[in-house]
N, C-alpha and C positions, 0 to 999 in steps of 0.2 A: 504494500500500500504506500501511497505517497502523500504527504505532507498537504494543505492548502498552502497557497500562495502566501494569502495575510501569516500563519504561524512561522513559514521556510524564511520568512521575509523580517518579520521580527525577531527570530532565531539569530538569522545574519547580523542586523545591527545591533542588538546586543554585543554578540562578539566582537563588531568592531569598534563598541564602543568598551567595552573592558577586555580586553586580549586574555585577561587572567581568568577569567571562565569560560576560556572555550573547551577545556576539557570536558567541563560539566555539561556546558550547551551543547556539546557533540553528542553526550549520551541520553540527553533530551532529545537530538535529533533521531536518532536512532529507535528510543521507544515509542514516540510521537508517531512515527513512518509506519509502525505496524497499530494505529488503532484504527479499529474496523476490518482489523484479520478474520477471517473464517475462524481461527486459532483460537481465538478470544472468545467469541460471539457464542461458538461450539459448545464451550463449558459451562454456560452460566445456565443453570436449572431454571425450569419456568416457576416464575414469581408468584403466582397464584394464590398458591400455601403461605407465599411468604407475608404476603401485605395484612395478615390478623395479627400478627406479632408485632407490626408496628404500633399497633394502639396501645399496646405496653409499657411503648419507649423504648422497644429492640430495636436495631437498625434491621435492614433488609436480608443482611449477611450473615445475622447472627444462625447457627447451626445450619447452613447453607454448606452445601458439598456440591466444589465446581469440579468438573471432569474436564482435565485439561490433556489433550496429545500430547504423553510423553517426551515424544521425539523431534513434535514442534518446539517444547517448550526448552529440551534441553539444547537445541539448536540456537534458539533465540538466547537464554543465559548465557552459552558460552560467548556468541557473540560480543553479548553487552559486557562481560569479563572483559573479551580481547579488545573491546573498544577503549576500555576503560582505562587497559593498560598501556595500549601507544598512545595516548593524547597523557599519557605523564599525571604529574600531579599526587598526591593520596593516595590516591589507588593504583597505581603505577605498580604496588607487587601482587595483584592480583594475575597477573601472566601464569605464573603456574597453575594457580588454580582455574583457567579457563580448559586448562588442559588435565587436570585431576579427574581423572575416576569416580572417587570419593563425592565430587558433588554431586548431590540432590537438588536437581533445581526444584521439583516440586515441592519438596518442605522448605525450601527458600524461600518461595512463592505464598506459601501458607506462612513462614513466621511473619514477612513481610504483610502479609494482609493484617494479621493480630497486630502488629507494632509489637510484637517479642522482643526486645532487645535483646533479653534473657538467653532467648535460643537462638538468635542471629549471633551471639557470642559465641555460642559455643560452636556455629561451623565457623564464622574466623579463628576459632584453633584449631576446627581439624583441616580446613583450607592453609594455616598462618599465613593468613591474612589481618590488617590492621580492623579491630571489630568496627571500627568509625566506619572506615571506606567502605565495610562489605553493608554495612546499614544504608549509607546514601547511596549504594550499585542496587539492593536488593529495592528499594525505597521508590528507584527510578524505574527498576524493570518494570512492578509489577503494578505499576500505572495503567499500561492495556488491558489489562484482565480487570481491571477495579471498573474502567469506562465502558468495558464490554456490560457489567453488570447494572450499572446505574441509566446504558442506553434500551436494555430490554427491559427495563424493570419503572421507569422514569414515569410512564403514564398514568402504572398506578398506584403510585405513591400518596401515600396520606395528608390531607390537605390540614393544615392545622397540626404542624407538628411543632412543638413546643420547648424540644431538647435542644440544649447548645450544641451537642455534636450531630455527626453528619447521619442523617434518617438511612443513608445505605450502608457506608463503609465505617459509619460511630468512629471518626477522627475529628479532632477540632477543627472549628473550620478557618482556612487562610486569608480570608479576608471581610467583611461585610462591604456590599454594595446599598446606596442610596438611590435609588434607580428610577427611574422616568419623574414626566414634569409633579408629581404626588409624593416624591422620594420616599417610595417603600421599600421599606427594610430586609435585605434579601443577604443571610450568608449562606458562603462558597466553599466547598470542600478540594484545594488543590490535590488531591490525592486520585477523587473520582468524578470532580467536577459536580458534585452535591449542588445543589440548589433551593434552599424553604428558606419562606417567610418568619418572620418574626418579629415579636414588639421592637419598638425602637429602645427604648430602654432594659438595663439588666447587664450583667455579664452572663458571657455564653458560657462560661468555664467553669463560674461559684455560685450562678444563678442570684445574685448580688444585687437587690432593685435599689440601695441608699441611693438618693440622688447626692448628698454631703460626699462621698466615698466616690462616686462614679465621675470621670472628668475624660480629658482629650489634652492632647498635644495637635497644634497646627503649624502647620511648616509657614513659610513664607509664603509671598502675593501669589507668588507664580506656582505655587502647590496646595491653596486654598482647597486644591477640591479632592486632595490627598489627606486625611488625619491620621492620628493615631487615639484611640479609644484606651481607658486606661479600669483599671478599678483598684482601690487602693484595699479590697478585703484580702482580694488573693494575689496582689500586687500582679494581676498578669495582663497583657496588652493586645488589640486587634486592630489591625490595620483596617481602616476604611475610606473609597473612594465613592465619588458621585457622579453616576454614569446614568444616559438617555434607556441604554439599555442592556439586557443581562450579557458579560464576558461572557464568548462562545468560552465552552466546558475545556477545550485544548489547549488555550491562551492563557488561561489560571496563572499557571509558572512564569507566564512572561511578567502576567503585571507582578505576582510577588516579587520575582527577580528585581524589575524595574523598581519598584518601590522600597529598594534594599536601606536607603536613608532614613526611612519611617522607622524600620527594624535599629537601626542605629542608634537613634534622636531617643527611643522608647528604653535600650539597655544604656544608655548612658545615664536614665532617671530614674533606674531602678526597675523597671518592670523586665519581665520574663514571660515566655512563651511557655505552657506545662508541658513537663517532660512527657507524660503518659498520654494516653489514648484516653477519650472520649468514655469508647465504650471498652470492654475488653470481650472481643469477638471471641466465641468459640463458630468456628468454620476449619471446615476442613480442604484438601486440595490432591485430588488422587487423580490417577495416571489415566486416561482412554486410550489405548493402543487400540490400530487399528491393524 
């Protein structure tokens, strides 16, 4: 599959405007290229079953088992390995293990869906591999398989979902949009391109309604319609912009990227992003050989 234009396009100028993440943006490029694989679309079980468990406050995924093609999927990991390792950088010693035996990309695929850091640890020791770099390689991979689920699953999604994290993939979400001339309150889940409604006020993270406690940082003239969203209960921060209309689900990572000063401006004043996940999925991720 191949990229759109608009994503190939501001993929590009990113890179050329910070030379130092092109490593990164490469392996953006690379997992971006296959959404809307057969590969992906293939494994994600019909949603049916799944949308009563959202009234709960489960996301979509939770005890969900994707049947992914083995041999696509270990085709595609190693790939994204040996990408990872000639553009240098962090992950630069993952070369051997593109070539290891040893790896499972399907349970790499499953810790990565959980946000396990726990168990992504421990294959960067039986890869030795740096456990950082195999989190943001495993982090990037399994982005197609997250939007394969949230693209078949997207219609019937629950309207009035109430939870800070993401109603499919239960990750925090990366950014809040203020969106059309009404500015309704819409956060986005970079991970799977999540998209619900929600009050304007609160934190998504401590469910936090002080308005005393809750504040924002605002950049300059010329970034007016970039903020940062703050809460002083659980000191944690969200980036929000004000947009006509919703960021297509694939361009997520650009605006994050782009908006790397917000993330700056917010840990210089004390706030933090939460280490853990939203929800903590129990899903599983098994082999379909054909």
């Amino acid at each position: 599959m191949e990229m759109s234009t608009p994503l190939a396009t501001g993929l590009a100028e990113l890179a050329c405007d910070h030379p130092e993440w092109r490593p990164w943006l490469t392996l953006l490029s690379v997992a971006h290229g296959t959404f809307g694989d057969p590969l992906w679309a293939r494994a994600v079980p019909d949603g049916a079953t799944l949308m009563e468990q959202a009234q709960s406050g489960a996301p979509l995924l939770e005890g969900a088992v994707l049947s992914v093609d083995a041999e696509g999927a270990d085709r595609f990991m190693r790939r994204i390995f040996g990408v990872a390792e000639s553009n240098g950088g962090s992950a630069a010693p993952l070369e051997a293990a593109a070539h290891d035996p040893r790896l499972d990309s399907l349970a790499i695929l499953e810790a990565a869906i959980r946000q396990d850091a726990r168990g992504l640890s421990r294959w960067a020791t039986i890869l030795s591999v740096e456990p950082a770099a195999l989190r943001v390689v495993a982090g990037v991979a399994v982005t197609p398989l997250l939007h394969a689920c949230r693209c078949a699953w997207q219609d019937g999604l629950t309207q009035g979902w109430t939870r800070g994290y993401c109603p499919v993939c239960g990750a925090w979400p990366t950014l809040a949009e203020a969106r059309g001339l009404e500015r309704s309150r819409h956060l986005r889940c970079g991970r799977c391109g999540g998209d619900w409604r929600t009050d304007w006020r609160g934190c998504p993270f401590c469910a936090n309604e002080d308005h005393a406690t809750l504040g924002s940082l605002v950049g300059d003239e010329s970034m007016e319609s970039r903020t940062v969203e703050t809460c002083e209960a659980c000191e944690g921060y969200l980036k929000a912009i004000t947009t006509l209309k919703a960021t297509p689900a694939d361009a997520l990572t650009l605006v994050d990227l782009d908006s790397v000063e917000l993330d700056i401006a917010a840990l210089e004043h004390g706030y933090v992003r939460p280490e853990d996940s939203g929800y903590r999925l129990r899903v599983r991720v098994v082999g379909a050989w054909r």
